[in-house]
LUMKE-408687 format. One record per residue (C-alpha): residue in one letter; z, x, y. Coordinates in steps of 0.02 Angstrom, whole numbers. Layout:
REM residues N
{"A", {Z, X, Y}}
...
***
This chain:
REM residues 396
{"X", {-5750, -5698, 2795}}
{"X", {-5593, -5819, 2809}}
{"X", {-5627, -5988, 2779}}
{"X", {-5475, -6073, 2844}}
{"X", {-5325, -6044, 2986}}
{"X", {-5117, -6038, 2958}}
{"X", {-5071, -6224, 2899}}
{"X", {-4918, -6265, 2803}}
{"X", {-4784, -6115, 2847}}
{"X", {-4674, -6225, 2902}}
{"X", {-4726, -6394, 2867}}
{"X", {-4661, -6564, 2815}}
{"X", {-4469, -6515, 2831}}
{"X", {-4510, -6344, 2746}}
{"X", {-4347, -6231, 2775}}
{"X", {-4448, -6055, 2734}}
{"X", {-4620, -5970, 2688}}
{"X", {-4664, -5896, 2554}}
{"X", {-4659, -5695, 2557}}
{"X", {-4792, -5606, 2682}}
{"X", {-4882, -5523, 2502}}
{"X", {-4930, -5684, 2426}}
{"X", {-4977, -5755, 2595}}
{"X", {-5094, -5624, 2617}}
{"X", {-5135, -5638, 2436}}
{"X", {-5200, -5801, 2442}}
{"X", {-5308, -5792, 2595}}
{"X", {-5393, -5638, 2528}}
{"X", {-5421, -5752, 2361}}
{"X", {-5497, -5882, 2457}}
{"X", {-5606, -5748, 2544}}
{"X", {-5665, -5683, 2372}}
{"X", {-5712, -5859, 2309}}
{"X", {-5599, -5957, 2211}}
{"X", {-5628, -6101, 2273}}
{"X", {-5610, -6150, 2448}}
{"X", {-5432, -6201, 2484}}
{"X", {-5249, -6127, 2389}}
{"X", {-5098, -6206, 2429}}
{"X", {-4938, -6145, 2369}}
{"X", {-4771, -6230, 2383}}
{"X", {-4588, -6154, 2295}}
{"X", {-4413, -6164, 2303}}
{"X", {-4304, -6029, 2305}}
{"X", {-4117, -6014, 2214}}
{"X", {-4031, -6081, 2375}}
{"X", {-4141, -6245, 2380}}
{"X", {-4246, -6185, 2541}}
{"X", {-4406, -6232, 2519}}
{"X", {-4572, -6145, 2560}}
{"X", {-4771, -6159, 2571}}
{"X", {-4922, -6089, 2626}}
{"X", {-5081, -6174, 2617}}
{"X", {-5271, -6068, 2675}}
{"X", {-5428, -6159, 2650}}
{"X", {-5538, -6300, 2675}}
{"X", {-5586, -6447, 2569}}
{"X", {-5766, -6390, 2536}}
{"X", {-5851, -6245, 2532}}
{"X", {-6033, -6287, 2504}}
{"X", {-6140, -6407, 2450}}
{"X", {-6266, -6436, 2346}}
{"X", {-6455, -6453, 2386}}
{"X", {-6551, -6588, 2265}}
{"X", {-6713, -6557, 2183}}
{"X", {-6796, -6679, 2301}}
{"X", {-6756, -6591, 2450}}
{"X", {-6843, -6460, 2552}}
{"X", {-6712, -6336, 2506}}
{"X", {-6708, -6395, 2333}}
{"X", {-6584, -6267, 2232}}
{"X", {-6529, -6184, 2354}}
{"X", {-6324, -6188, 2424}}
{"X", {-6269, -6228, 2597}}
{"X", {-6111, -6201, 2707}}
{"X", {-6037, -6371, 2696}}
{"X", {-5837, -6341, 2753}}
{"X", {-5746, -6465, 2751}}
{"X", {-5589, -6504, 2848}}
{"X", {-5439, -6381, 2850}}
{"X", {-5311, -6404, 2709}}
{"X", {-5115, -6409, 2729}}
{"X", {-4976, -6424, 2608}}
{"X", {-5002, -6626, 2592}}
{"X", {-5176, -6621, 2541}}
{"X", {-5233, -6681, 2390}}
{"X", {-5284, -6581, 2245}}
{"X", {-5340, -6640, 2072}}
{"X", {-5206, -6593, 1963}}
{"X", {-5304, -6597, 1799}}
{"X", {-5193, -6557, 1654}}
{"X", {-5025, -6557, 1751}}
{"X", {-5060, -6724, 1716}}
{"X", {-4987, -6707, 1556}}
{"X", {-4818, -6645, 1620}}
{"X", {-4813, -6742, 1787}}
{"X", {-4872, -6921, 1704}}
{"X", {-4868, -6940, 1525}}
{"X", {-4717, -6818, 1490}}
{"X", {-4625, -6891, 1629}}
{"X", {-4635, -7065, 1575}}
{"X", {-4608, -7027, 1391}}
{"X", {-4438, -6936, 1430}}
{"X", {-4382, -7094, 1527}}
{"X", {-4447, -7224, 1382}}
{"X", {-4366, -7095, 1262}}
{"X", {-4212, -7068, 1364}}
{"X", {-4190, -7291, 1379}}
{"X", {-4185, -7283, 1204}}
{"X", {-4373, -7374, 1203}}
{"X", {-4468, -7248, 1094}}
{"X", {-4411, -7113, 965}}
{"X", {-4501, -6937, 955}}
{"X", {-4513, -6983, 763}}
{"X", {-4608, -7146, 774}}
{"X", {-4785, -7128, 699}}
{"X", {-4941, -7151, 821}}
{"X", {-4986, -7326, 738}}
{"X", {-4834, -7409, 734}}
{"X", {-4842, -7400, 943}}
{"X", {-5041, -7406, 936}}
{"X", {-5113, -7545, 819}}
{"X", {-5284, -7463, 838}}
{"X", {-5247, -7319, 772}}
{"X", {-5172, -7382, 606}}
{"X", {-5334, -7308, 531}}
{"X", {-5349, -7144, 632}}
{"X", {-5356, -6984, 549}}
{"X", {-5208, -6969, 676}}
{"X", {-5116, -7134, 628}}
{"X", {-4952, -7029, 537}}
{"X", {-4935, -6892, 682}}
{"X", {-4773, -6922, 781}}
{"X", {-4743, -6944, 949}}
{"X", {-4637, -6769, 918}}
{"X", {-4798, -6667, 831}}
{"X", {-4943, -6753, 986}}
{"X", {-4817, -6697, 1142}}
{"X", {-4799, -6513, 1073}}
{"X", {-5000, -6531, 1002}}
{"X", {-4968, -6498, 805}}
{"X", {-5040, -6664, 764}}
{"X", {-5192, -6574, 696}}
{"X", {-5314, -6665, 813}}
{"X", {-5424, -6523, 893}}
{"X", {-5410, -6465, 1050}}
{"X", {-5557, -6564, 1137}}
{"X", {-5722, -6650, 1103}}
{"X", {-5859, -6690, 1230}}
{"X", {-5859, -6885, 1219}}
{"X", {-5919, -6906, 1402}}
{"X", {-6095, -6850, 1330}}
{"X", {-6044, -6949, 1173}}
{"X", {-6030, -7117, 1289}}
{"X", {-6157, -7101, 1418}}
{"X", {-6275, -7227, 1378}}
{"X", {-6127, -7362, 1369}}
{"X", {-6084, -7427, 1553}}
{"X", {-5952, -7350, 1667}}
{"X", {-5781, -7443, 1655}}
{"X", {-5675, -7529, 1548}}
{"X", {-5819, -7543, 1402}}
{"X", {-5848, -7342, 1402}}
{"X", {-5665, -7314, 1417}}
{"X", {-5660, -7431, 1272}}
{"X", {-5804, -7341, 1183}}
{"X", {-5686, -7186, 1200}}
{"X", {-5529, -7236, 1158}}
{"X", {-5604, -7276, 998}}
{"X", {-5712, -7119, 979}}
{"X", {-5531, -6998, 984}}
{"X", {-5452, -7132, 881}}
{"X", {-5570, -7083, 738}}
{"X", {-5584, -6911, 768}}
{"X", {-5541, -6802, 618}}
{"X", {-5397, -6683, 601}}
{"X", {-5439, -6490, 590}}
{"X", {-5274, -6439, 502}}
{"X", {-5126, -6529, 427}}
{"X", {-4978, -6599, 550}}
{"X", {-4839, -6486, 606}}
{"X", {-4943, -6332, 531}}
{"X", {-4952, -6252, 690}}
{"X", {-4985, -6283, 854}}
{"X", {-5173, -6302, 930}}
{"X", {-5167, -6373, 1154}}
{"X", {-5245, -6552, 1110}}
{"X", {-5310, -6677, 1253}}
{"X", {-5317, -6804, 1116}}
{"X", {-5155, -6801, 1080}}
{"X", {-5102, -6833, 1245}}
{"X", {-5247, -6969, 1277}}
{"X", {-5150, -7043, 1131}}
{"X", {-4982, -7037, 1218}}
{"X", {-5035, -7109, 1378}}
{"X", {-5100, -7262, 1274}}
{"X", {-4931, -7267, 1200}}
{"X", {-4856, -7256, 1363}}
{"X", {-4941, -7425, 1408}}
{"X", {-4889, -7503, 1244}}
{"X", {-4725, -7458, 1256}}
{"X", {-4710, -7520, 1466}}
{"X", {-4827, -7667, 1442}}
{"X", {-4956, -7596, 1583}}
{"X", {-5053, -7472, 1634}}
{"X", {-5041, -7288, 1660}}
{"X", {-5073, -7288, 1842}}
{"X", {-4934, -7444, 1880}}
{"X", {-4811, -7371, 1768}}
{"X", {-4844, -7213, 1853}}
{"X", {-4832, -7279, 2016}}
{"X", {-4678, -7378, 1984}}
{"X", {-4571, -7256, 1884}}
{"X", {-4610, -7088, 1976}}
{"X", {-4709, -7087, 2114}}
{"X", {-4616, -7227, 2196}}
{"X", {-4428, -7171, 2173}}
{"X", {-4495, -7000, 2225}}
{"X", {-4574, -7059, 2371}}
{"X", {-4737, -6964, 2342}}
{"X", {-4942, -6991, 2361}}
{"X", {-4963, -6929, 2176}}
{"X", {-5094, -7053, 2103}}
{"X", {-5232, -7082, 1972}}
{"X", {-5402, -7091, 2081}}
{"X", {-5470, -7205, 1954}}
{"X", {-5669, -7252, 1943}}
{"X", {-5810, -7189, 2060}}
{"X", {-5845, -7041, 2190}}
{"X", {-5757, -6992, 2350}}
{"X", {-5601, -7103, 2305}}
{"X", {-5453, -7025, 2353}}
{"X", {-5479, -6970, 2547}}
{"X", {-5465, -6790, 2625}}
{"X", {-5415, -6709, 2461}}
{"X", {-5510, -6543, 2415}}
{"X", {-5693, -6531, 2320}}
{"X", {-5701, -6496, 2149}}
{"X", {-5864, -6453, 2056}}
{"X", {-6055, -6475, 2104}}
{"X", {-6133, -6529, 1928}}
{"X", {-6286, -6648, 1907}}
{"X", {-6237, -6757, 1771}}
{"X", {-6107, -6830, 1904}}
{"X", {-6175, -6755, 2090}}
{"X", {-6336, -6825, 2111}}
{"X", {-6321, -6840, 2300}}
{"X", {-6290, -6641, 2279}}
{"X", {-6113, -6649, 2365}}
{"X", {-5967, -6604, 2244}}
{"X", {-5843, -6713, 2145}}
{"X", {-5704, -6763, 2292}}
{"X", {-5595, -6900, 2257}}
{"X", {-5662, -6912, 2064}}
{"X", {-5588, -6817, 1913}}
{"X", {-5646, -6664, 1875}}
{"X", {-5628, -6676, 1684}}
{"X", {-5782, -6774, 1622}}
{"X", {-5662, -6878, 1453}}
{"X", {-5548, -6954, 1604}}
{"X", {-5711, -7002, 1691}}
{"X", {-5769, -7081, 1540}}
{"X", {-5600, -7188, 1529}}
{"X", {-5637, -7248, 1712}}
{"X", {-5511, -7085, 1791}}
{"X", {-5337, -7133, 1727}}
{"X", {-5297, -7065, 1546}}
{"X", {-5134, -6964, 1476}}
{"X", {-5217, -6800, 1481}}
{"X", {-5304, -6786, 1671}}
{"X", {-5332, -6884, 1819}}
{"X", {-5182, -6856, 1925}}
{"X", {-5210, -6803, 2105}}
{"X", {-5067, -6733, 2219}}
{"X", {-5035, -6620, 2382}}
{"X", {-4912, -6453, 2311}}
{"X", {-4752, -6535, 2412}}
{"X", {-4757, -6682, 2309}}
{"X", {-4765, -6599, 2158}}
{"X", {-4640, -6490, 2190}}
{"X", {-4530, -6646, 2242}}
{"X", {-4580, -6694, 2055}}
{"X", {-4530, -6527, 1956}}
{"X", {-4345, -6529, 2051}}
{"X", {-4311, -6684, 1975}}
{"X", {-4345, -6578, 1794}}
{"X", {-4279, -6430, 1849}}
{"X", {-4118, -6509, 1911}}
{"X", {-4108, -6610, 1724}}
{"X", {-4129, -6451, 1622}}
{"X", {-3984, -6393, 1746}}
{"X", {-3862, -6544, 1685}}
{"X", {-3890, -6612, 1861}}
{"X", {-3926, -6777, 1915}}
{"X", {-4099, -6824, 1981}}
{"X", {-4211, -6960, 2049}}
{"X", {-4309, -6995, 1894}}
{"X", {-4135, -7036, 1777}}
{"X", {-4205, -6898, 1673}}
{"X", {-4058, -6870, 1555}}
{"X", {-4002, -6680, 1547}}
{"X", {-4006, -6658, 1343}}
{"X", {-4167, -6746, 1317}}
{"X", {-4236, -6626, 1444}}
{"X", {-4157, -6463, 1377}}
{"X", {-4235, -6495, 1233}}
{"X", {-4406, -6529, 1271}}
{"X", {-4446, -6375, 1368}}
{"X", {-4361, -6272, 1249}}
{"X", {-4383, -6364, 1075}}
{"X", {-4511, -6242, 978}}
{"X", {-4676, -6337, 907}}
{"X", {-4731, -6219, 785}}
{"X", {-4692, -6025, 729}}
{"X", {-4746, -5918, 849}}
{"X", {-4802, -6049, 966}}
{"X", {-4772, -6079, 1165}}
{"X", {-4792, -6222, 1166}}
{"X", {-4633, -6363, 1184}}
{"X", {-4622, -6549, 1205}}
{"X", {-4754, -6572, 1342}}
{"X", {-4728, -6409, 1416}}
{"X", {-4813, -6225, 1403}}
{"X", {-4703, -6062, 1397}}
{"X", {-4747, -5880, 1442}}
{"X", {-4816, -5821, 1288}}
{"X", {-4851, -5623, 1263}}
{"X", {-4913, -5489, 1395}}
{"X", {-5007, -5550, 1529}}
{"X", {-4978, -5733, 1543}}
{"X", {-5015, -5825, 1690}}
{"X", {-4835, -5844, 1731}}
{"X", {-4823, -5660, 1755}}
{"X", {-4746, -5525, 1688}}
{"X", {-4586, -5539, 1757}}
{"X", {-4553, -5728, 1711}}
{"X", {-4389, -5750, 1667}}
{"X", {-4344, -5802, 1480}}
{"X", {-4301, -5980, 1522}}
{"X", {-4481, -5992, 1610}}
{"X", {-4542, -6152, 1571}}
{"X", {-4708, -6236, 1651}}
{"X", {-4891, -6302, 1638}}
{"X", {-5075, -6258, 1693}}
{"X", {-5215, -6360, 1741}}
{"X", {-5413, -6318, 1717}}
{"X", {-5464, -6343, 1915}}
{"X", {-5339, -6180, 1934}}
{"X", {-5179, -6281, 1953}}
{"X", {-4995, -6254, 1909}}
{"X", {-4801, -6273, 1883}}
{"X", {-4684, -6136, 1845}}
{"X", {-4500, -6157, 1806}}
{"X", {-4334, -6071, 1782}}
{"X", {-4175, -6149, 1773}}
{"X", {-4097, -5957, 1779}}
{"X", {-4169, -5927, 1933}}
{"X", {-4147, -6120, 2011}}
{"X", {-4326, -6085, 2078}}
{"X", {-4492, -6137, 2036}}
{"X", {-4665, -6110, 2106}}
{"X", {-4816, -6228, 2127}}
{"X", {-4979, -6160, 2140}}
{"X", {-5144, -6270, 2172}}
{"X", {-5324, -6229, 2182}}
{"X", {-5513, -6301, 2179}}
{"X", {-5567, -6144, 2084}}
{"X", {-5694, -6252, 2003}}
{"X", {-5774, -6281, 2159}}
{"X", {-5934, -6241, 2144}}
{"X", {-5930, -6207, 1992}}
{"X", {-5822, -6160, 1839}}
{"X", {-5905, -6031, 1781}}
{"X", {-5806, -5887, 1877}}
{"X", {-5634, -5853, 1785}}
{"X", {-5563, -5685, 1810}}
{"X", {-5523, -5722, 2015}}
{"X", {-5387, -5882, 1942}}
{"X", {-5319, -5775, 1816}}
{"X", {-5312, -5615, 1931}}
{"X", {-5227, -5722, 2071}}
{"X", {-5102, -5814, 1943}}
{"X", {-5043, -5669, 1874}}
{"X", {-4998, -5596, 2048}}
{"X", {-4918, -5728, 2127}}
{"X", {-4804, -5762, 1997}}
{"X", {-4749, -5578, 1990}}
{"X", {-4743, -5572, 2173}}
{"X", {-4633, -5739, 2165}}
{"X", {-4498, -5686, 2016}}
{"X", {-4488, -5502, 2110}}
{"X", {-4468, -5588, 2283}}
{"X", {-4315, -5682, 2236}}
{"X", {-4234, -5548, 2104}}
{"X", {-4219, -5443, 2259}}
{"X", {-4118, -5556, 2366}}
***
């Protein structure tokens, strides 16, 4: 059963649609149930470029235990998506916000990847973090581990700035599980940590400096949703779970990940949402820097060069704030070409790059709505897409 019509072929000034395979592809994806809306978005080597979006913003909803139909799902559907509608970006965060905004404070000659954590972060002079360099936290071999639960840590202290406090200092005194630099392990602490250094660095906030130093000069919605519920309007629903749905209707408008909840929805690791245009408008301006071009952002063309192909560790993927294809049967595909260079996010978002190719491709998805639980449909449809993408524009 198809749960959305044709929106976004040729939308927004798009100049062409993506290939009649991974059209098909992701309607029969959205038919299978991951999640309820897909929008893809991707610009081929001549600069055209082209989306397809299939879906609503819901799915179902959620009946409470105090209800007649306690338990029990519903149709709830939601309004048809298109290729502007927002999607929580979860980790492309990391890349879109905190990355970003590092390679500008790094390429104004503000910050050096070598400074240590607590000379930027007075806080965390005693962290078991406090020596790690901005170089080892943005290609995660700063020995933090890779996550901890301190929503459930926190939930007795009051939502806002005194939880977010309660967590800041929480990761700040969270041991290391290896030494620095001895390999690489994907950390959200380290990149909390960067998007606090971020705001001591600028002086404000993540969200303003954000605002002001990307999504502004871009011209694009991208945004933190910041505290509370249903924030950020006519984007697509996310998860049904208790601890945060008591009215039994999904997260929409709210992060999905429950540490940027904690720290009131704007952190350096999640709580970016965005519609696939705009962040393909974003990824240009890095894919035109890593191509010695000039871009919107002032990203300078060494500086990003190096980060998205500067190794972390032996036999790592990982760069400076960016994910490689690693190995047979990445999510990138197959036939990802060597230069490939990109990001993933947990609600089955994300970014794919190749300067050889002067092409990247955007994929976004809810596949956490209902529920998280089913994973083999996002890495099935990943896997495909991409291969259908680098064969569609091989063969031109």
């Amino acid at each position: 059963m198809a749960v959305g019509a044709l929106s976004g072929t040729v939308h927004g000034g798009l100049h062409g649609s993506l290939p009649d395979a991974l059209q098909r592809r992701i309607v029969a994806a959205v038919d299978d149930g991951v999640g309820s809306a897909i929008a893809a978005c991707a610009v081929w080597p001549d600069g055209r470029v082209g989306g397809f979006a299939w879906g609503r913003t819901s799915r179902v909803r959620w009946c409470p235990a105090d209800t007649l139909a306690a338990g029990r799902h519903e149709p709830w559907t939601g309004s048809p998506i298109d290729l502007t509608t927002p999607f929580d970006l979860a980790s492309l965060t990391k890349p879109i916000a905190t990355t970003t905004l590092l390679a500008q404070l790094v390429g104004s000659g503000r910050l050096t990847l070598d400074t240590p954590l607590a000379a930027l972060v007075p806080d965390a002079a005693t962290s078991p973090a406090a020596r790690a360099s901005l170089r080892q936290l943005l290609s995660h071999t700063s020995g933090w581990p890779a996550w901890h639960d301190y929503f459930a840590q926190t939930e007795a202290v009051p939502d806002g700035p005194e939880r977010a406090a309660a967590v800041r200092k929480l990761v700040l005194a969270t041991p290391l599980q290896r030494p620095a630099a001895s390999t690489a392990v994907y950390s959200d602490l380290g990149f909390m940590a960067l998007g606090w250094v971020v705001e001591a660095v600028g002086q404000h906030d993540l969200a303003t400096q954000f605002a002001r130093a990307v999504a502004e000069p871009l011209d694009v919605a991208l945004a933190f949703a910041g505290q509370g519920n249903r924030q950020i309007g006519s984007c697509v629903a996310t998860e049904i779970w208790a601890p945060r749905c008591a009215d039994g209707l999904p997260l929409l408008g709210s992060v999905h990940d429950d540490n940027c909840a904690a720290l009131a929805g704007v952190a350096g690791h999640a709580g970016l949402f965005g519609s696939a245009l705009d962040v393909v408008k974003w990824a240009q301006c890095w894919l035109a820097a890593v191509g010695g071009t000039p871009n919107t952002l002032g990203l300078d063309a060494s500086l990003a060069l190096d980060w998205t192909t500067a190794v972390a560790a032996a036999g790592s993927g990982w760069r400076l704030g960016w994910d490689t294809p690693t190995g047979p049967n990445s999510t990138a595909g197959d036939l990802a070409p060597a230069d490939t260079f990109g990001h993933l996010g947990f609600t089955g978002t994300s970014i794919w790059c190749s300067t050889q190719q002067r092409s990247l491709f955007c994929l976004l998805t809810n596949r956490v709505h209902p529920s998280r639980t089913a994973v083999d449909g996002i890495k099935a449809l990943r896997r495909d897409l991409h291969d259908g993408w680098w064969r569609a524009i091989r063969a031109i």
